[in-house]
PDB file of N, CA, C, O and CB in Angstrom:
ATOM      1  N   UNK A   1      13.354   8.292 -13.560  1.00  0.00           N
ATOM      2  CA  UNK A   1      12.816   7.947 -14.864  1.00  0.00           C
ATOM      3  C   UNK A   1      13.950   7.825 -15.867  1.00  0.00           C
ATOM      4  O   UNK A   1      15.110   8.164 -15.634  1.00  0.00           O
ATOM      5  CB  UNK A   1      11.789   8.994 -15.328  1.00  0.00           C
ATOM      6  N   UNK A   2      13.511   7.316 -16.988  1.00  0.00           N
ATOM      7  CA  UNK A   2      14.637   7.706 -17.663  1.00  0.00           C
ATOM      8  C   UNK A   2      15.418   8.574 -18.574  1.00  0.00           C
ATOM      9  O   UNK A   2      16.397   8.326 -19.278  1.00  0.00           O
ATOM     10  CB  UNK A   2      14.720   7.167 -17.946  1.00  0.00           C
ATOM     11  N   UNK A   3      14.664   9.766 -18.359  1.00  0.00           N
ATOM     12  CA  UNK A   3      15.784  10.409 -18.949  1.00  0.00           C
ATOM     13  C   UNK A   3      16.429  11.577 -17.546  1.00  0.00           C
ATOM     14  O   UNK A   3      17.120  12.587 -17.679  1.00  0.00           O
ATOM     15  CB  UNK A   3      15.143  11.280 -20.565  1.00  0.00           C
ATOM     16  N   UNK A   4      16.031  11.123 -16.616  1.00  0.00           N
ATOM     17  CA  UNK A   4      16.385  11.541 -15.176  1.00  0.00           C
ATOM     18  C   UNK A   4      16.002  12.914 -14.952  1.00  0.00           C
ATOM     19  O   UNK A   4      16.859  13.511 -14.302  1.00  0.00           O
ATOM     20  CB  UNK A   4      17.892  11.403 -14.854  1.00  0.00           C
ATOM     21  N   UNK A   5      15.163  13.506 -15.220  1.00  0.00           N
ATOM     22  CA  UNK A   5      14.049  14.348 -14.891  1.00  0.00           C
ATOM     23  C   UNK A   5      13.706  14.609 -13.196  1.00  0.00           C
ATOM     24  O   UNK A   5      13.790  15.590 -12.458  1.00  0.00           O
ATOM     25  CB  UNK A   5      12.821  13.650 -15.620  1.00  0.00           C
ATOM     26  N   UNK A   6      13.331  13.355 -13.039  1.00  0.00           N
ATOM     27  CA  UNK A   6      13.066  14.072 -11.386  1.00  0.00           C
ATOM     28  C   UNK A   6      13.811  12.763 -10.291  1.00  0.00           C
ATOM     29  O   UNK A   6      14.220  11.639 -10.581  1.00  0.00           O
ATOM     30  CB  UNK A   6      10.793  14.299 -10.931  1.00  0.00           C
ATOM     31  N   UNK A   7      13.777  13.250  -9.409  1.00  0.00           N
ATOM     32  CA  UNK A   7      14.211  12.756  -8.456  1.00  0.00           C
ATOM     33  C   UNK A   7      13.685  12.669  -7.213  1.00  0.00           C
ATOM     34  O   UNK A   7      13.670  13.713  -6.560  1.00  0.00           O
ATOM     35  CB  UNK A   7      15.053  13.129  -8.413  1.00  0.00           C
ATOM     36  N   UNK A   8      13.109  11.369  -6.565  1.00  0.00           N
ATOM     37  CA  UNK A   8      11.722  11.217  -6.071  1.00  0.00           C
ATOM     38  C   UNK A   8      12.690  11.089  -4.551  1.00  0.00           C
ATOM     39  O   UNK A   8      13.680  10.363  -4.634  1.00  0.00           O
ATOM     40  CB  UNK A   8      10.511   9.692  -6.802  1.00  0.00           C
ATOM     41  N   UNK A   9      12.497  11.576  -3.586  1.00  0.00           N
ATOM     42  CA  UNK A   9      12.984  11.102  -2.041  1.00  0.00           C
ATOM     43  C   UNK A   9      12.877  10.014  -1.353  1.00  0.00           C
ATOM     44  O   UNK A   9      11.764   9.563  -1.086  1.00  0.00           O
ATOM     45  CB  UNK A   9      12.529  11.711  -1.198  1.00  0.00           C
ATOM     46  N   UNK A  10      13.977   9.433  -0.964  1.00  0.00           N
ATOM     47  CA  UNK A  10      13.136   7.915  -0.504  1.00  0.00           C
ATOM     48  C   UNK A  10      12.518   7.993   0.599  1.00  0.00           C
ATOM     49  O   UNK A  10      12.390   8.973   1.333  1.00  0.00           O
ATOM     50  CB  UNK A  10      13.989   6.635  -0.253  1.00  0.00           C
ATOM     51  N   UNK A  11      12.156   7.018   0.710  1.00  0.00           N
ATOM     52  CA  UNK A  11      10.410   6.653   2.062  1.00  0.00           C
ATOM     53  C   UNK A  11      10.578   5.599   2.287  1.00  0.00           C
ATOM     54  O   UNK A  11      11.015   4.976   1.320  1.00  0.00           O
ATOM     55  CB  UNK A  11       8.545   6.654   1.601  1.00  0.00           C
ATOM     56  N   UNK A  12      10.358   4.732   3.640  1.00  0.00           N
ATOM     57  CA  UNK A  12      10.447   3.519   3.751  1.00  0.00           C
ATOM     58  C   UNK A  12       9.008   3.213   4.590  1.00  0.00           C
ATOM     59  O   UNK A  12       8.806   3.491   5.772  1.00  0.00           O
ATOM     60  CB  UNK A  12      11.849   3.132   4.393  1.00  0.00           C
ATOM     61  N   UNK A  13       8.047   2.552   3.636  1.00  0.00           N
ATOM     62  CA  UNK A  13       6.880   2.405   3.790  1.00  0.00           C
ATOM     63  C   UNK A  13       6.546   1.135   5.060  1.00  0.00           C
ATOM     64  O   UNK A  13       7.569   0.464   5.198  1.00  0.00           O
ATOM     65  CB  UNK A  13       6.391   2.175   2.356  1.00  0.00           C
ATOM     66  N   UNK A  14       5.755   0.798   5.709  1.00  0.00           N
ATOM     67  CA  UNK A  14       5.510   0.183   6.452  1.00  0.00           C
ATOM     68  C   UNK A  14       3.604  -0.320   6.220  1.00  0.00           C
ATOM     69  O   UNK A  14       2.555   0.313   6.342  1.00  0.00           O
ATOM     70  CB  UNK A  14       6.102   0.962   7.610  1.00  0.00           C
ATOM     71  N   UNK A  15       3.892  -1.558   5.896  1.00  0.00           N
ATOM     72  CA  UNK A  15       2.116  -1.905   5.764  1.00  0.00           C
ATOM     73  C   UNK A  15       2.048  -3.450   6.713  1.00  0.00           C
ATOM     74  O   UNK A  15       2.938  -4.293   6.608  1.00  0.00           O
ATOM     75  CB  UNK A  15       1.456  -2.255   3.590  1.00  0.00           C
ATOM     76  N   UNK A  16       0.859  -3.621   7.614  1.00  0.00           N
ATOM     77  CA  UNK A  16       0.833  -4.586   7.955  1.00  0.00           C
ATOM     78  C   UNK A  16      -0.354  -5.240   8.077  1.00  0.00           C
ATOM     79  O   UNK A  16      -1.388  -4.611   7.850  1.00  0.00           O
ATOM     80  CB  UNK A  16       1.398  -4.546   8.740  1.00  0.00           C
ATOM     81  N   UNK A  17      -0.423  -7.000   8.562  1.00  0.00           N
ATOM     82  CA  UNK A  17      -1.384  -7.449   7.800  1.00  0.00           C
ATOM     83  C   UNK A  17      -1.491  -8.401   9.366  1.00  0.00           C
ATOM     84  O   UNK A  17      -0.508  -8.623  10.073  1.00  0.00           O
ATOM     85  CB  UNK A  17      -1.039  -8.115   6.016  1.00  0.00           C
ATOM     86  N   UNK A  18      -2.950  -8.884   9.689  1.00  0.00           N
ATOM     87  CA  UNK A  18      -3.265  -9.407  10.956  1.00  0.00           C
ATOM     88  C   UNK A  18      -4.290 -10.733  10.015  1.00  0.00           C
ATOM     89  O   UNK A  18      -4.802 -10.544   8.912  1.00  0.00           O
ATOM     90  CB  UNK A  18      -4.155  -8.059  12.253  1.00  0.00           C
ATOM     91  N   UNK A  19      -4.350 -11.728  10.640  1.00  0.00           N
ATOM     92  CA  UNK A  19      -5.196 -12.942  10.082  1.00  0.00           C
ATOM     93  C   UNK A  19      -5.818 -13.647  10.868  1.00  0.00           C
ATOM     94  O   UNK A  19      -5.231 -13.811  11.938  1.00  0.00           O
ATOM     95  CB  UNK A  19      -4.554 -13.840   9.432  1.00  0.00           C
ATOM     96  N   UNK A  20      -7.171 -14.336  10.731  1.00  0.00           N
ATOM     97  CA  UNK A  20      -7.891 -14.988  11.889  1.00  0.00           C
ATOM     98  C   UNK A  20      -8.606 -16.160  11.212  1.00  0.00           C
ATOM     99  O   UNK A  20      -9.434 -15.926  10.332  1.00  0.00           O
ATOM    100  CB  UNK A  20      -8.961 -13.959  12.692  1.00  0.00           C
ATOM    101  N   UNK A  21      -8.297 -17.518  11.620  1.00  0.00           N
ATOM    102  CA  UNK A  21      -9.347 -18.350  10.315  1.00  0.00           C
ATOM    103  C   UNK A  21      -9.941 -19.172  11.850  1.00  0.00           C
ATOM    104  O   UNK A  21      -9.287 -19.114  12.892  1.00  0.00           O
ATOM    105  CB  UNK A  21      -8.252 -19.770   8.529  1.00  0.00           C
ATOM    106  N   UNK A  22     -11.234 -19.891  11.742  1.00  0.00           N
ATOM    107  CA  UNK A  22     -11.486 -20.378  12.449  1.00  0.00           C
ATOM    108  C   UNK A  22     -12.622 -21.297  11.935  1.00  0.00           C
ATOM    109  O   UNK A  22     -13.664 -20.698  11.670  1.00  0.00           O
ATOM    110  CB  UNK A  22     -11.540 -19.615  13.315  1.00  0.00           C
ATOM    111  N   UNK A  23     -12.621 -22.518  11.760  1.00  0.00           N
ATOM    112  CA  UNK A  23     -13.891 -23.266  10.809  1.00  0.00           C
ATOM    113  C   UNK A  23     -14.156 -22.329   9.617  1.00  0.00           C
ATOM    114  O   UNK A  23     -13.537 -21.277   9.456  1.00  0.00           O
ATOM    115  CB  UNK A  23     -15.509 -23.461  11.723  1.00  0.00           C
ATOM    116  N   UNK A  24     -14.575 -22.526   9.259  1.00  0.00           N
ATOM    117  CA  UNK A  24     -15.435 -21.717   8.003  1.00  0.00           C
ATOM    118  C   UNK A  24     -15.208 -20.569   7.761  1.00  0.00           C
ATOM    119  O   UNK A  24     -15.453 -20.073   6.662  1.00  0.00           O
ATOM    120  CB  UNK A  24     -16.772 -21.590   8.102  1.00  0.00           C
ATOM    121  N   UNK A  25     -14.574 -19.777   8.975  1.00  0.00           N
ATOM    122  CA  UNK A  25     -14.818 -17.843   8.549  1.00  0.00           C
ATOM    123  C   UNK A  25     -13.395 -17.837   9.063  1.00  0.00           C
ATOM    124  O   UNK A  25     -12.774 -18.430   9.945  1.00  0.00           O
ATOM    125  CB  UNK A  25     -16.305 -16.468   9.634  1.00  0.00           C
ATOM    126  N   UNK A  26     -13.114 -16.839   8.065  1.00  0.00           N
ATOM    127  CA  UNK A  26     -11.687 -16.212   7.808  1.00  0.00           C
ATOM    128  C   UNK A  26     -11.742 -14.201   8.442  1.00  0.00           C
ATOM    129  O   UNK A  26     -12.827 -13.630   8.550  1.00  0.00           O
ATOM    130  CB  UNK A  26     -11.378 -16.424   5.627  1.00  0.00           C
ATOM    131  N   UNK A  27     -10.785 -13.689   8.669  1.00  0.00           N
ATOM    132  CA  UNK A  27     -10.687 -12.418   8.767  1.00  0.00           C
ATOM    133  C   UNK A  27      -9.474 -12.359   8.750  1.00  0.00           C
ATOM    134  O   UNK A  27      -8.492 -13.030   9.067  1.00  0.00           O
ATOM    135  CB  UNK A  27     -11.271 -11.799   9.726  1.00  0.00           C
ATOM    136  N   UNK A  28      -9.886 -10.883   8.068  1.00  0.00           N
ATOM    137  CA  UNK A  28      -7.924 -10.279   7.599  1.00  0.00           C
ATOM    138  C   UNK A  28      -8.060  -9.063   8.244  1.00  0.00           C
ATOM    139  O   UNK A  28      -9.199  -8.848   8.659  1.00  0.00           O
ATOM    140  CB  UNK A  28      -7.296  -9.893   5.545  1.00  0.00           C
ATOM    141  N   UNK A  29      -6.726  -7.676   8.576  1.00  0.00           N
ATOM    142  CA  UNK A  29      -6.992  -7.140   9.000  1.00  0.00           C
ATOM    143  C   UNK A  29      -5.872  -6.280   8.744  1.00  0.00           C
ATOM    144  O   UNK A  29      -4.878  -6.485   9.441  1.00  0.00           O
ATOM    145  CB  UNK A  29      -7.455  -7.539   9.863  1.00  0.00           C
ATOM    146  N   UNK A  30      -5.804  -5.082   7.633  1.00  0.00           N
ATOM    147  CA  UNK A  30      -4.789  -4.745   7.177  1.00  0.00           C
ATOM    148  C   UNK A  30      -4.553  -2.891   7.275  1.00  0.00           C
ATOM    149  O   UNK A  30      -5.370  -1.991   7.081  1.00  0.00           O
ATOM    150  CB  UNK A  30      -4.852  -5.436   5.815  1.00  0.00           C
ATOM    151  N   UNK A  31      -3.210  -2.840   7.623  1.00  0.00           N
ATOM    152  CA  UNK A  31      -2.825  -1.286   8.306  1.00  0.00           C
ATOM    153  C   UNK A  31      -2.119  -0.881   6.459  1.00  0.00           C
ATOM    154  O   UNK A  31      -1.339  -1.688   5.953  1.00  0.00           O
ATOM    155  CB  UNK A  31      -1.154  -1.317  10.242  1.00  0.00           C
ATOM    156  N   UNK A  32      -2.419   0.040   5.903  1.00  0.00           N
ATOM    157  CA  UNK A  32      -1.243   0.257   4.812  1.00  0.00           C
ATOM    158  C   UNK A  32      -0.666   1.934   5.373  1.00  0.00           C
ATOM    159  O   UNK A  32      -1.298   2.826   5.939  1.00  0.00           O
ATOM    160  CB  UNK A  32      -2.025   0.226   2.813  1.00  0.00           C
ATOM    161  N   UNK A  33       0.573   1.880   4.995  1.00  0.00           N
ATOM    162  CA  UNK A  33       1.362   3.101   5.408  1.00  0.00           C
ATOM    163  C   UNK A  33       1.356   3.567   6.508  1.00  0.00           C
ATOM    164  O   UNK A  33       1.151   4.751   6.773  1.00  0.00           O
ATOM    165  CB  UNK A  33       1.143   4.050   4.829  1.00  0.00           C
ATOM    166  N   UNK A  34       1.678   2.306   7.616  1.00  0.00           N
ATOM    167  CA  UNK A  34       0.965   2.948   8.897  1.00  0.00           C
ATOM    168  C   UNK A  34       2.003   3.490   9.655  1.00  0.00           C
ATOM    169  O   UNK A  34       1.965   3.261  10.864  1.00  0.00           O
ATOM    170  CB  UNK A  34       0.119   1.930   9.827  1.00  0.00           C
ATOM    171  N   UNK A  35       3.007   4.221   9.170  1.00  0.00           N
ATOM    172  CA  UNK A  35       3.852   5.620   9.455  1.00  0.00           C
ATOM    173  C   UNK A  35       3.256   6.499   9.118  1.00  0.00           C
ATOM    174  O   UNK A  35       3.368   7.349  10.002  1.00  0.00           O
ATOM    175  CB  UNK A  35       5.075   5.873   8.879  1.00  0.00           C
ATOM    176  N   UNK A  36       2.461   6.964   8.099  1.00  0.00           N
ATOM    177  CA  UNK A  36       1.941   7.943   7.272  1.00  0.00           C
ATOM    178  C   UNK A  36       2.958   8.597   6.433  1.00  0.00           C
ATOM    179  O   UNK A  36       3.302   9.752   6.182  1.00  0.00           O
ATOM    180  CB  UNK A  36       1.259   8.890   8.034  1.00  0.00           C
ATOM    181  N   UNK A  37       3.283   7.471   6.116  1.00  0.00           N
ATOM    182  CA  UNK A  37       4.606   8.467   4.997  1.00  0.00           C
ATOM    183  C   UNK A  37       4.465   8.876   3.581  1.00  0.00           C
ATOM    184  O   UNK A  37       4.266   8.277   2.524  1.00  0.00           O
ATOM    185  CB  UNK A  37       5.989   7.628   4.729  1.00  0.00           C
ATOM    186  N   UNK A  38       4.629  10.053   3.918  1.00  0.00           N
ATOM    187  CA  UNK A  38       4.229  10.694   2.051  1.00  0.00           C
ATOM    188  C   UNK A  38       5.463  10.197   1.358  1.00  0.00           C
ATOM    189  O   UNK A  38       6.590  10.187   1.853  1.00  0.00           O
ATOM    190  CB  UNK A  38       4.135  12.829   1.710  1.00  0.00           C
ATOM    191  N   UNK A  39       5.079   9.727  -0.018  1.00  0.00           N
ATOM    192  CA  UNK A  39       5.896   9.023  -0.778  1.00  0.00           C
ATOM    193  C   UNK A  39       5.086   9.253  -2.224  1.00  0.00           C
ATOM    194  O   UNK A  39       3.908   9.551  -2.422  1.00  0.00           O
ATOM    195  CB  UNK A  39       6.103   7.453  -0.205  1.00  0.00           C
ATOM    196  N   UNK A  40       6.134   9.007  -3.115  1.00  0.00           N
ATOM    197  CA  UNK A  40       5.753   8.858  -4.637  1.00  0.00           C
ATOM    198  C   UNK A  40       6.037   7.873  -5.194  1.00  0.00           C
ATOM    199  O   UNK A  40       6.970   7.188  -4.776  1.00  0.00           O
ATOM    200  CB  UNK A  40       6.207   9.682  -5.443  1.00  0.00           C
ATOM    201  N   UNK A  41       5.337   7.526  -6.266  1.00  0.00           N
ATOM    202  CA  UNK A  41       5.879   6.312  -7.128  1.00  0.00           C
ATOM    203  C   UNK A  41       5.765   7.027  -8.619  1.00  0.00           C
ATOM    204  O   UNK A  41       5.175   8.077  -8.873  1.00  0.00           O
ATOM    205  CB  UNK A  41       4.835   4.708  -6.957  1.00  0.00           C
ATOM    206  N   UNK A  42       6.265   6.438  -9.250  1.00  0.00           N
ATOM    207  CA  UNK A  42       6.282   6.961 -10.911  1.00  0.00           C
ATOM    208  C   UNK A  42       5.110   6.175 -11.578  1.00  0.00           C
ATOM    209  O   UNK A  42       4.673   5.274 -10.861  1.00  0.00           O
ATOM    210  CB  UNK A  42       7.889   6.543 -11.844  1.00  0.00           C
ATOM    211  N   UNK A  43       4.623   6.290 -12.555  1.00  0.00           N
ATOM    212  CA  UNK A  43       3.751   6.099 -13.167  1.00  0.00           C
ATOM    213  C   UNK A  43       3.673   5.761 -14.452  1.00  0.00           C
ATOM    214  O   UNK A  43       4.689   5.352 -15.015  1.00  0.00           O
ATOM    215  CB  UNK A  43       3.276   6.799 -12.984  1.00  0.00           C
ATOM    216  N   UNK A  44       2.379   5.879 -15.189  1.00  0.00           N
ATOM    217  CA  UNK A  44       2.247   5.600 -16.676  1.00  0.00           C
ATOM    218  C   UNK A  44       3.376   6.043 -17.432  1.00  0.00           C
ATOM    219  O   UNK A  44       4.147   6.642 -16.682  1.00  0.00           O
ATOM    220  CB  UNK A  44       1.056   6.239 -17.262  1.00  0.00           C
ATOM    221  N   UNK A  45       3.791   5.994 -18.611  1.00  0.00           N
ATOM    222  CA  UNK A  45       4.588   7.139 -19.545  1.00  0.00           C
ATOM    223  C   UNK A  45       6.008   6.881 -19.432  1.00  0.00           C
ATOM    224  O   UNK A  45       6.747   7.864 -19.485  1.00  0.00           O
ATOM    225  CB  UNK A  45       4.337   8.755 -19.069  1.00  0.00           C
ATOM    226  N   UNK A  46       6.375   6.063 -19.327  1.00  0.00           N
ATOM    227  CA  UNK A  46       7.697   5.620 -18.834  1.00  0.00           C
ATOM    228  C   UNK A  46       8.221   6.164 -17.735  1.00  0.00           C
ATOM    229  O   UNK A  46       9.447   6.209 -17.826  1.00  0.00           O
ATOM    230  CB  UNK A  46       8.605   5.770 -19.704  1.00  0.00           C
ATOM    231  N   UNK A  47       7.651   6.762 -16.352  1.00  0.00           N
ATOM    232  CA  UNK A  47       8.037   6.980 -16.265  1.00  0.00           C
ATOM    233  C   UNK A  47       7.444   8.754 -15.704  1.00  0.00           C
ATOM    234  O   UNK A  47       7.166   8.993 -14.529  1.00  0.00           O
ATOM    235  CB  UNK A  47       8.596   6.301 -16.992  1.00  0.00           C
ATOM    236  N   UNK A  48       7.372   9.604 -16.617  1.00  0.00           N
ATOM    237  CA  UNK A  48       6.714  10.590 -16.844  1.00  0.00           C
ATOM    238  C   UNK A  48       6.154  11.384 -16.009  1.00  0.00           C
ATOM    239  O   UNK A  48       6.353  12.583 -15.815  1.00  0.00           O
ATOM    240  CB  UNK A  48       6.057  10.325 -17.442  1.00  0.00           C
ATOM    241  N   UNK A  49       5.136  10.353 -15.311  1.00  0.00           N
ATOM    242  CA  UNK A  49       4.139  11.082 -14.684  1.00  0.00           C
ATOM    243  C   UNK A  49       4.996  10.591 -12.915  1.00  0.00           C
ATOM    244  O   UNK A  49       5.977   9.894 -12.654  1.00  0.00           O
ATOM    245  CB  UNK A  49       2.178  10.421 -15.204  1.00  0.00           C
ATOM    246  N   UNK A  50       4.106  11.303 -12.124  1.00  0.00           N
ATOM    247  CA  UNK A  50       4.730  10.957 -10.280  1.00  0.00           C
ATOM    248  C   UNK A  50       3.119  10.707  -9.643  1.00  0.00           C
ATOM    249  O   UNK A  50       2.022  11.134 -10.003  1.00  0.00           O
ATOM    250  CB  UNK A  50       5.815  12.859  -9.162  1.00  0.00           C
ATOM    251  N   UNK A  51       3.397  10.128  -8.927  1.00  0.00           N
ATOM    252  CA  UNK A  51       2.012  10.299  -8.078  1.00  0.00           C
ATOM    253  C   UNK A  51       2.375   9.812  -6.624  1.00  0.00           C
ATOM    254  O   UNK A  51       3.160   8.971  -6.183  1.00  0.00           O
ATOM    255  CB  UNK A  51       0.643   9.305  -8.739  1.00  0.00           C
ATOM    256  N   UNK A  52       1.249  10.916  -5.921  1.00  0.00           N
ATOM    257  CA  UNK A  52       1.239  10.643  -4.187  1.00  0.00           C
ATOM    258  C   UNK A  52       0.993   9.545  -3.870  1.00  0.00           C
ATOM    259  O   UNK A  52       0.412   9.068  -4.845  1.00  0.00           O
ATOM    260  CB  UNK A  52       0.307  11.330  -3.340  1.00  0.00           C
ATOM    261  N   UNK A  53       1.078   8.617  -2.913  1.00  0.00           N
ATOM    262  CA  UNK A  53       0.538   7.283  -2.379  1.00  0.00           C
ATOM    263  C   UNK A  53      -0.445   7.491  -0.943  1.00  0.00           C
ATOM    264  O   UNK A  53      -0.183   8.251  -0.011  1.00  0.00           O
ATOM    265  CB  UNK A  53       1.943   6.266  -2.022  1.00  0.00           C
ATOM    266  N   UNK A  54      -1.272   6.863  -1.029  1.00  0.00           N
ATOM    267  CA  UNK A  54      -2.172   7.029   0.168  1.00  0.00           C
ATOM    268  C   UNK A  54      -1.624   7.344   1.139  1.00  0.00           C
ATOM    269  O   UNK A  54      -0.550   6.805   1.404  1.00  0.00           O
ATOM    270  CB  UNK A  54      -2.854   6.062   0.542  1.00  0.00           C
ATOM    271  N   UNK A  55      -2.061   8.119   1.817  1.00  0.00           N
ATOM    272  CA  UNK A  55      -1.672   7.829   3.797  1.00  0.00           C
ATOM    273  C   UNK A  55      -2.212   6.926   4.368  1.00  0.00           C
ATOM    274  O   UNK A  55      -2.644   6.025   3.650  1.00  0.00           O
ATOM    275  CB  UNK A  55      -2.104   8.905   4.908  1.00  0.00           C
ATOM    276  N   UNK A  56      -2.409   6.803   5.932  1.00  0.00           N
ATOM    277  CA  UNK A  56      -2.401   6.138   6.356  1.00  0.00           C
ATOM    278  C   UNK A  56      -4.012   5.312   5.872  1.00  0.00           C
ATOM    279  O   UNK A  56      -4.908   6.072   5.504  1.00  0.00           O
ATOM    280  CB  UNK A  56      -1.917   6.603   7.486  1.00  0.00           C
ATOM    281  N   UNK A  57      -4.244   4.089   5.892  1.00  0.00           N
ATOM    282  CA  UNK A  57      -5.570   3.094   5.591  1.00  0.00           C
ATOM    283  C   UNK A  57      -5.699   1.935   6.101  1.00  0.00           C
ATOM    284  O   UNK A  57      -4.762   1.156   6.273  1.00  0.00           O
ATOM    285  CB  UNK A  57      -5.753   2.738   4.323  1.00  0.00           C
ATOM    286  N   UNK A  58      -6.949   1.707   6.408  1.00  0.00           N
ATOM    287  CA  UNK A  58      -7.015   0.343   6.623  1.00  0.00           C
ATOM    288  C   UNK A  58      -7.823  -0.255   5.779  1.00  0.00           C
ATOM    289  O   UNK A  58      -8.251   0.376   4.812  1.00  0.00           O
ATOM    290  CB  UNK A  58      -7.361   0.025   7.821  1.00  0.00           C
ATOM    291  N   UNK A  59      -8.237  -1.809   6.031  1.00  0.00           N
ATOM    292  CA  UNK A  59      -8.823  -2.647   5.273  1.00  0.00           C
ATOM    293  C   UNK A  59      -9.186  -3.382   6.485  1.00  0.00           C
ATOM    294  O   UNK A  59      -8.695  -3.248   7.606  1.00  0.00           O
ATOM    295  CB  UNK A  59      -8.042  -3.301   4.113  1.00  0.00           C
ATOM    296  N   UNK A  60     -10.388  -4.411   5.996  1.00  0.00           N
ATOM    297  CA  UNK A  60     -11.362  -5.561   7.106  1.00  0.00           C
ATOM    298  C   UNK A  60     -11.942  -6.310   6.129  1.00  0.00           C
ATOM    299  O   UNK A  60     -12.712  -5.773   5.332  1.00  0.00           O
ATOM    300  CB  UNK A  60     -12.740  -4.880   8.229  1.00  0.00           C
ATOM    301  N   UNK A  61     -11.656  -7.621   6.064  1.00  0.00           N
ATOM    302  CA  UNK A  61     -12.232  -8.486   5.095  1.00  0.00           C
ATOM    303  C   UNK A  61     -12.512 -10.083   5.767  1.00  0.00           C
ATOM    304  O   UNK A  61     -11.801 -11.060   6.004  1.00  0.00           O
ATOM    305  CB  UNK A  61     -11.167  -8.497   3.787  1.00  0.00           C
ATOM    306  N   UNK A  62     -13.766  -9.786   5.900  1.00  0.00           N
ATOM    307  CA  UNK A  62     -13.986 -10.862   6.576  1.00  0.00           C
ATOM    308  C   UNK A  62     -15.054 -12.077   5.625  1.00  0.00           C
ATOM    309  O   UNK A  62     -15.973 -11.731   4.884  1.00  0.00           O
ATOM    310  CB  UNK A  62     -14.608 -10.273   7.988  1.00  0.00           C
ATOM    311  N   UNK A  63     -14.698 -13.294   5.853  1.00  0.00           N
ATOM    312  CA  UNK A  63     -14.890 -14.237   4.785  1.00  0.00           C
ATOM    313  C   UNK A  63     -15.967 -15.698   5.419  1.00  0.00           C
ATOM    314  O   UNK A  63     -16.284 -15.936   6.584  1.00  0.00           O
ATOM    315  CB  UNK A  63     -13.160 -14.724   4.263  1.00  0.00           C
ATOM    316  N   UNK A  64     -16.276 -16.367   4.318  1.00  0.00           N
ATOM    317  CA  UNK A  64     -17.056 -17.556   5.041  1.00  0.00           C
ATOM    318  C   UNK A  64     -16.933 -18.708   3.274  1.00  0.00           C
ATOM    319  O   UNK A  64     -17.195 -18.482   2.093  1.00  0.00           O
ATOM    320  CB  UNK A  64     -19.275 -16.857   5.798  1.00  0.00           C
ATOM    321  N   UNK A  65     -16.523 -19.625   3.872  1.00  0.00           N
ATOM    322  CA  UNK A  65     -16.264 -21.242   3.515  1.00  0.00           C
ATOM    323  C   UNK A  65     -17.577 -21.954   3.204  1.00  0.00           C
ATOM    324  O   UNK A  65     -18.243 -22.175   4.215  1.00  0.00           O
ATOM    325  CB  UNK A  65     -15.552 -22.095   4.824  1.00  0.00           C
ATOM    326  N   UNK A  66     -18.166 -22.408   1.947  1.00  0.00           N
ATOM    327  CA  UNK A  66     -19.139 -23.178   2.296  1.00  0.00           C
ATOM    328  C   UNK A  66     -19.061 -24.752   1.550  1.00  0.00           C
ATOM    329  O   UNK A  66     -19.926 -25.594   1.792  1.00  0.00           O
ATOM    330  CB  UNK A  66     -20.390 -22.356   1.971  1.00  0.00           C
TER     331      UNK A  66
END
């Protein structure tokens, strides 16, 4: 932050993303943090605040064209 307050550890996040379209219908198919790596990001306030980031998640979004 800036007035160098804390000092966050680095993490090297890993998210991935799978896709399927076929005529009309689409599907996505998405892994986030799929190390499970605890990590922080900084926040509102310049700065200020820290916050946890999800573990491991997925997502499924499946779609249609008309």
């Amino acid at each position: 932050d800036r007035t160098l307050i804390w000092q966050l550890p680095d993490a090297t996040v890993l998210n991935a993303s799978l896709f399927y379209n076929k005529g009309a219908w689409s599907a996505k198919f998405d892994v986030n943090n799929l190390t499970d790596e605890q990590y922080f990001v900084r926040g509102a306030n310049n700065g200020m605040m820290v916050g946890v980031r999800q573990p491991i998640n997925f997502e499924f979004t499946l779609g249609r064209t008309f």
